[in-house]
DRENROVEX-401131 format. One record per residue (C-alpha): residue number from 1; residue in three letters; x, y, z. Coordinates in Angstrom, 1 decimal. Example, Ala and Ser with C-alpha at 12.3 -4.5 7.8 and 13.67 -1.06 7.14 Angstrom:
REM residues 2
R   num   residuo       c1       c2       c3
R     1       ALA     12.3     -4.5      7.8
R     2       SER     13.7     -1.1      7.1
//
This chain:
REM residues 209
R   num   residuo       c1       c2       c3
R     1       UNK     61.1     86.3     79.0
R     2       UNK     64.7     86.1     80.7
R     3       UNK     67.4     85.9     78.3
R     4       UNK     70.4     83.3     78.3
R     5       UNK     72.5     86.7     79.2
R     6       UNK     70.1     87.2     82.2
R     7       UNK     70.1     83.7     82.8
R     8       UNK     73.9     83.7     83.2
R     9       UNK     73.6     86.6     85.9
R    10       UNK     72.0     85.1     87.8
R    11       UNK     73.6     81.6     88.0
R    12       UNK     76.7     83.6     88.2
R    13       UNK     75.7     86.0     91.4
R    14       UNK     73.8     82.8     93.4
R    15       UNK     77.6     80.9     92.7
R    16       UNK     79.5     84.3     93.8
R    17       UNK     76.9     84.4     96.7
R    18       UNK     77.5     80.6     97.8
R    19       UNK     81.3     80.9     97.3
R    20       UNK     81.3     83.7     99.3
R    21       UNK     79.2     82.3    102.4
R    22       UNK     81.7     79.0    102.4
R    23       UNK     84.9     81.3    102.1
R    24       UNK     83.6     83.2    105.3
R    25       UNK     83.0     79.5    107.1
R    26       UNK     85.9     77.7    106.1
R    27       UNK     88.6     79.4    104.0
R    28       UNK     90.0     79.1    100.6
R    29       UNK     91.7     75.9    101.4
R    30       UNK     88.6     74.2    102.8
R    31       UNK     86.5     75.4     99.9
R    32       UNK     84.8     72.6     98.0
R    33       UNK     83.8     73.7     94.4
R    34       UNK     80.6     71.2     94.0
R    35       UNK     79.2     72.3     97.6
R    36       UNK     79.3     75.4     96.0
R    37       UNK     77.5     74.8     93.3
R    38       UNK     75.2     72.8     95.0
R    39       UNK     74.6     75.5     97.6
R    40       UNK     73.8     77.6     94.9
R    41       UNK     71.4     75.2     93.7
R    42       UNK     73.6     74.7     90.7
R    43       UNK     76.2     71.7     89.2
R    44       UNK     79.6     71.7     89.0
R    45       UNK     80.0     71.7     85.4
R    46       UNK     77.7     75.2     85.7
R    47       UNK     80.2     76.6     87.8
R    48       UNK     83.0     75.4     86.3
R    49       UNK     81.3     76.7     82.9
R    50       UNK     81.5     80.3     84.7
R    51       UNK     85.2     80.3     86.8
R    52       UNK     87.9     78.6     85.6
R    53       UNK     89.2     76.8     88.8
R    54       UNK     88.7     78.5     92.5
R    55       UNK     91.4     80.9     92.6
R    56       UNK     89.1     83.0     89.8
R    57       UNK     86.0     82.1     91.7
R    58       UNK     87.4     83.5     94.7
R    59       UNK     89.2     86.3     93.2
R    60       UNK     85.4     87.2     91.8
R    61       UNK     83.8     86.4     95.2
R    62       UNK     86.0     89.4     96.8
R    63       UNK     85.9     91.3     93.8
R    64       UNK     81.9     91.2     94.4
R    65       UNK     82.3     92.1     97.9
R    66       UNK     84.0     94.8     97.8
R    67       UNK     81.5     96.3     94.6
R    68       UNK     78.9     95.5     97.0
R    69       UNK     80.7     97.6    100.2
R    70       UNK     81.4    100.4     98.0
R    71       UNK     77.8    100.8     97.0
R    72       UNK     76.6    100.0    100.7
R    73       UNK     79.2    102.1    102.6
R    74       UNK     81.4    103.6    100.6
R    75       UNK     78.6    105.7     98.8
R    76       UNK     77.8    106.8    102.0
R    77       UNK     81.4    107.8    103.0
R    78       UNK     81.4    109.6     99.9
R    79       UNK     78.6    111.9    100.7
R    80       UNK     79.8    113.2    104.1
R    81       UNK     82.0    116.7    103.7
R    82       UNK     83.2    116.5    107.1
R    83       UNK     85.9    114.2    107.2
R    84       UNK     84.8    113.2    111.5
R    85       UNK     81.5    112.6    109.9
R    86       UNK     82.8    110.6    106.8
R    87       UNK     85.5    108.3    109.4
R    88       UNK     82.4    107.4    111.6
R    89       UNK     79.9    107.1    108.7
R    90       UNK     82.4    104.5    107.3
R    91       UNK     82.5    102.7    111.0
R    92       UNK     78.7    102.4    111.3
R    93       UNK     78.6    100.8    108.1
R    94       UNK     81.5     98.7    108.3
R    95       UNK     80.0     97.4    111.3
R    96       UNK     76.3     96.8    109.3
R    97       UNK     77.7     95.4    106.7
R    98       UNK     79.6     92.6    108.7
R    99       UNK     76.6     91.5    109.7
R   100       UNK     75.9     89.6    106.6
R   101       UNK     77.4     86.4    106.3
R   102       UNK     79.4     87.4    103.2
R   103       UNK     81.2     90.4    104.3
R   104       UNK     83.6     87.7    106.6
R   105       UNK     85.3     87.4    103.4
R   106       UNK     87.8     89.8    102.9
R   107       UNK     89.0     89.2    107.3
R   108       UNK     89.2     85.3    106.7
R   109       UNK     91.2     85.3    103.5
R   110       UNK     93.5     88.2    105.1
R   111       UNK     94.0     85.5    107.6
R   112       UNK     94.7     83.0    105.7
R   113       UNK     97.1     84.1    103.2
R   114       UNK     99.2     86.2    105.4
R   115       UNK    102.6     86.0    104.5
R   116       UNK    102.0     84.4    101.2
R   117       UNK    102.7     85.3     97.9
R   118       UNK     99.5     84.4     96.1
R   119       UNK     97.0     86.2     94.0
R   120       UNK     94.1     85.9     96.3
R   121       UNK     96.6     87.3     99.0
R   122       UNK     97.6     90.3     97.0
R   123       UNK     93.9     91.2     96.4
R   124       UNK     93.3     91.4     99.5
R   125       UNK     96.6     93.2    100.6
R   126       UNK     95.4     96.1     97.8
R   127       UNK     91.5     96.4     99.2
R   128       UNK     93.6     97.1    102.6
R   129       UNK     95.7     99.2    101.0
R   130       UNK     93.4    101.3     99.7
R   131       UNK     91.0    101.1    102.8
R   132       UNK     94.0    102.6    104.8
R   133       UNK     94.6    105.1    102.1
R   134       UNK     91.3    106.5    102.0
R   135       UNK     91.2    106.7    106.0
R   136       UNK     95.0    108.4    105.6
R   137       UNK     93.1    111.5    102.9
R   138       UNK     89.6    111.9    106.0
R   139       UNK     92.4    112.1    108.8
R   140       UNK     94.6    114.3    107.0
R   141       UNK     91.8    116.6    106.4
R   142       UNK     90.3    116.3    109.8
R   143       UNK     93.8    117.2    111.1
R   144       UNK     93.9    120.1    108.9
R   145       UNK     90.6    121.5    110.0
R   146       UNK     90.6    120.9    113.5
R   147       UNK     88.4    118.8    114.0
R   148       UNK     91.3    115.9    114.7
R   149       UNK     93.5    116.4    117.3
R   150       UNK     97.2    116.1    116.2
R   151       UNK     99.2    112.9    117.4
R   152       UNK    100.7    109.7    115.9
R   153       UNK    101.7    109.5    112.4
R   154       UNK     98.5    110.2    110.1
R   155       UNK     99.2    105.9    108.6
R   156       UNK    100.0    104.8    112.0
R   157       UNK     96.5    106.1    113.4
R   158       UNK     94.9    105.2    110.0
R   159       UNK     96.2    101.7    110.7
R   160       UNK     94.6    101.4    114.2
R   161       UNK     91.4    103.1    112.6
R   162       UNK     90.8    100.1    110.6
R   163       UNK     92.6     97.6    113.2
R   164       UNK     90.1     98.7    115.8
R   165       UNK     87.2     98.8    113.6
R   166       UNK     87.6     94.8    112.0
R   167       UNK     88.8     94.2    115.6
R   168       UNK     85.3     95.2    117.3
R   169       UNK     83.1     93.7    114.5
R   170       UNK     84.4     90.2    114.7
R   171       UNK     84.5     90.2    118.8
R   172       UNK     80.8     91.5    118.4
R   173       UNK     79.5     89.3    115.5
R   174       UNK     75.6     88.7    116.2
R   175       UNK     75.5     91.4    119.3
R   176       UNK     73.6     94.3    117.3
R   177       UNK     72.8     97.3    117.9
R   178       UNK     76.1     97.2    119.7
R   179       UNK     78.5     96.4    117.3
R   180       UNK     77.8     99.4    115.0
R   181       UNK     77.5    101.6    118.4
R   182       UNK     81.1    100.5    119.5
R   183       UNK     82.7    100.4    116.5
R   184       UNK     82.1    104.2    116.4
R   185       UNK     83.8    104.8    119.9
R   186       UNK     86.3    102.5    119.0
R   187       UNK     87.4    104.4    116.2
R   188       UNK     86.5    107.9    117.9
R   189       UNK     89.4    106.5    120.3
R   190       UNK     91.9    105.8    118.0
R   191       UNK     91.2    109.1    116.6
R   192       UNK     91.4    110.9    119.5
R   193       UNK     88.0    112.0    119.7
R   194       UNK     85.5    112.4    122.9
R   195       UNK     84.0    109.0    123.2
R   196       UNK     80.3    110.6    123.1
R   197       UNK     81.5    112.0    119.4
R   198       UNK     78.7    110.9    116.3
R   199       UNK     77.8    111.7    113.1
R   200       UNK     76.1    114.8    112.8
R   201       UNK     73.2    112.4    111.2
R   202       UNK     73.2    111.1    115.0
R   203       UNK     74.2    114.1    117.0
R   204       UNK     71.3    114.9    119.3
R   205       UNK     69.9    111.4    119.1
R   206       UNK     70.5    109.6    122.2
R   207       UNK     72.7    107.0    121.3
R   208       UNK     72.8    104.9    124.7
R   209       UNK     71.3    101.5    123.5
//
């Protein structure tokens, strides 16, 4: 028998699930609370009952997301020792993940936002932040093994890393296998790799689509 605890879960996810799908369609300031709720199959008053107003719905929403990247990507970036393997790993699933229709969330409110000095803005100015960071520590050590050719400043390329990899994914929403296939090259560019360059998990495989 599901307890009021798991009860609450669960309302709570299918609202964070909802909210995320609209913010992805229309943006924060489009974002009706009761379609959300109804969306979700839920009322108003059991939304409002969970998030205060939508600035904490939303600020949950991307909170979610990004817990939900870090388990599907991140985990894997995490497991790759070389850092060539670990910078394409995180392309591939970048690229996978943006297929679902809640992983828009994080580009559209970046969008939105820009320029502003709002919480929701800031969030997603620190997930960037620590996106670029993460790619800054794989380059450095690529650099320092070899394996990535010297050039640009080590932020600067990081920078065009994840420019070129949000870049290809949104031009190539609904075109898979393709958008995880070029979102590798794309990076492997910016990197200065050769353009045939994959994850050793790939290597060997023929990756012509």
């Amino acid at each position: 028998m599901s307890t009021q605890a798991d009860r609450r879960a669960r309302s709570r996810t299918a609202l964070l699930e909802s909210a995320a799908r609209g913010l992805s369609r229309v943006g924060y300031g489009n974002l009706a609370l009761e379609q959300v709720a109804r969306e979700a199959g839920y009322t108003r008053g059991a939304l409002y009952h969970q998030f205060k107003d939508k600035q904490e719905l939303t600020l949950a929403v991307f909170e979610w997301v990004l817990k939900t990247w870090d388990q599907e990507v991140g985990s894997l970036v995490s497991k790759e020792i070389d850092p060539v393997d670990a910078l394409l790993v995180l392309a591939r699933g970048h690229a996978v993940f943006c297929r679902r229709d809640i992983a828009r969330v994080a580009v559209a409110l970046r969008v939105e936002f820009a320029g502003q000095d709002h919480p929701v803005g800031r969030a997603v100015e620190g997930a960037y932040a620590l996106l670029t960071d993460r790619c800054v520590e794989l380059i450095d050590a690529g650099r320092a093994d070899g394996s990535i050719p010297p050039g640009a400043p080590t932020r600067v390329v990081a920078l065009g890393f994840v420019g070129a990899l949000e870049g290809t994914v949104i031009a190539l929403e609904n075109q898979e296998p393709y958008d995880e296939l070029l979102a590798a090259r794309a990076v492997a560019g910016v990197l200065g790799l050769p353009e045939t360059t994959e994850p050793s998990a790939h290597r060997g495989r023929d990756a012509r689509p």
